[in-house]
Structure formats: structure tokens, C-alpha cells
N, C-alpha and C positions, 0 to 999 in steps of 0.2 A: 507520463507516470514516473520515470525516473526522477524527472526535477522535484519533482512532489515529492519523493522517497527523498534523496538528496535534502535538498529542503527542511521536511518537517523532523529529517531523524538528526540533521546536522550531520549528513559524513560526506567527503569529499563525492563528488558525483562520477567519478572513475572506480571507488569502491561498490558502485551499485552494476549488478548484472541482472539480464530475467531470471538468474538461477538462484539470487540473493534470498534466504529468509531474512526478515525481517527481524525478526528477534536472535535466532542463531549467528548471522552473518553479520547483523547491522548495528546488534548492541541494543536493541528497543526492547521495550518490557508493553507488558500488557496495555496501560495506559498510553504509550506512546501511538502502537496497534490501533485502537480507537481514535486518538485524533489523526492517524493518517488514511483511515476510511472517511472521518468526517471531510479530510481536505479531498477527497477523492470526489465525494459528494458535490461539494459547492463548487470543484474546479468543474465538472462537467455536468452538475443539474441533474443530476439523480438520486434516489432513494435507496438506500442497501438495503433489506435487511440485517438483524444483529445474526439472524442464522446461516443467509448467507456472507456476513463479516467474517464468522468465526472459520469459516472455509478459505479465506484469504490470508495465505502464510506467504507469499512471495509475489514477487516482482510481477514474476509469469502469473501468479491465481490474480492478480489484479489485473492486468491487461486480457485474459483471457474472459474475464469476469465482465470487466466494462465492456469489451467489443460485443459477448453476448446481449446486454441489455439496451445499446445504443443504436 
């Protein structure tokens, strides 16, 4: 999930923690938010919802999020 975060938001992968928001911490805006759910998506073969998306503000709601559904 980090590389992912790293990755799609382009910041060094030592700036990313579980405690990182995405938008507060990482510099992402809305739009960046949706395509790194989408990359969440195709890297591990699943479905989000957009309801459950908007619940995914950090590092940790993704990794807590994916282990739930996988």
C-alpha cells in the first residue's frame, strides 16, 4: 500500500507513514484520492465502493480496509 501511495501521489516513499493523510500530509487533492483507490483496486482485484472510498483518508484506512475485504 505504501508503494502505491508513493507512486501515484509522487512523494518520496520515506515521506509516507500509516498515519499519513493523503491530502493533509501528501499534497493530493480530490482527484488524486480517486485514482489512488482506483490503483488500490487493480493492484489487488477488488471492488470499493465510492462509499466506502470516501471513508479512506489514510495510509492506515487503506490497509485496514483492504485486510477487511481480502
Amino acid at each position: 500500500v505504501i508503494d502505491i501511495v508513493a507512486e501515484e501521489l509522487a512523494v518520496d516513499r520515506d515521506e509516507v507513514t500509516e498515519d499519513s493523510s493523503f491530502i493533509e500530509d501528501l499534497g493530493a487533492d480530490s482527484l488524486d484520492v480517486v485514482e489512488l483507490v482506483m490503483a488500490f483496486e487493480e493492484e489487488f482485484d477488488v471492488e470499493i465502493p465510492d462509499e466506502d472510498a470516501e471513508d479512506i483518508r489514510t495510509v492506515e484506512d487503506a490497509v485496514s480496509y483492504l485486510e477487511d475485504i481480502l
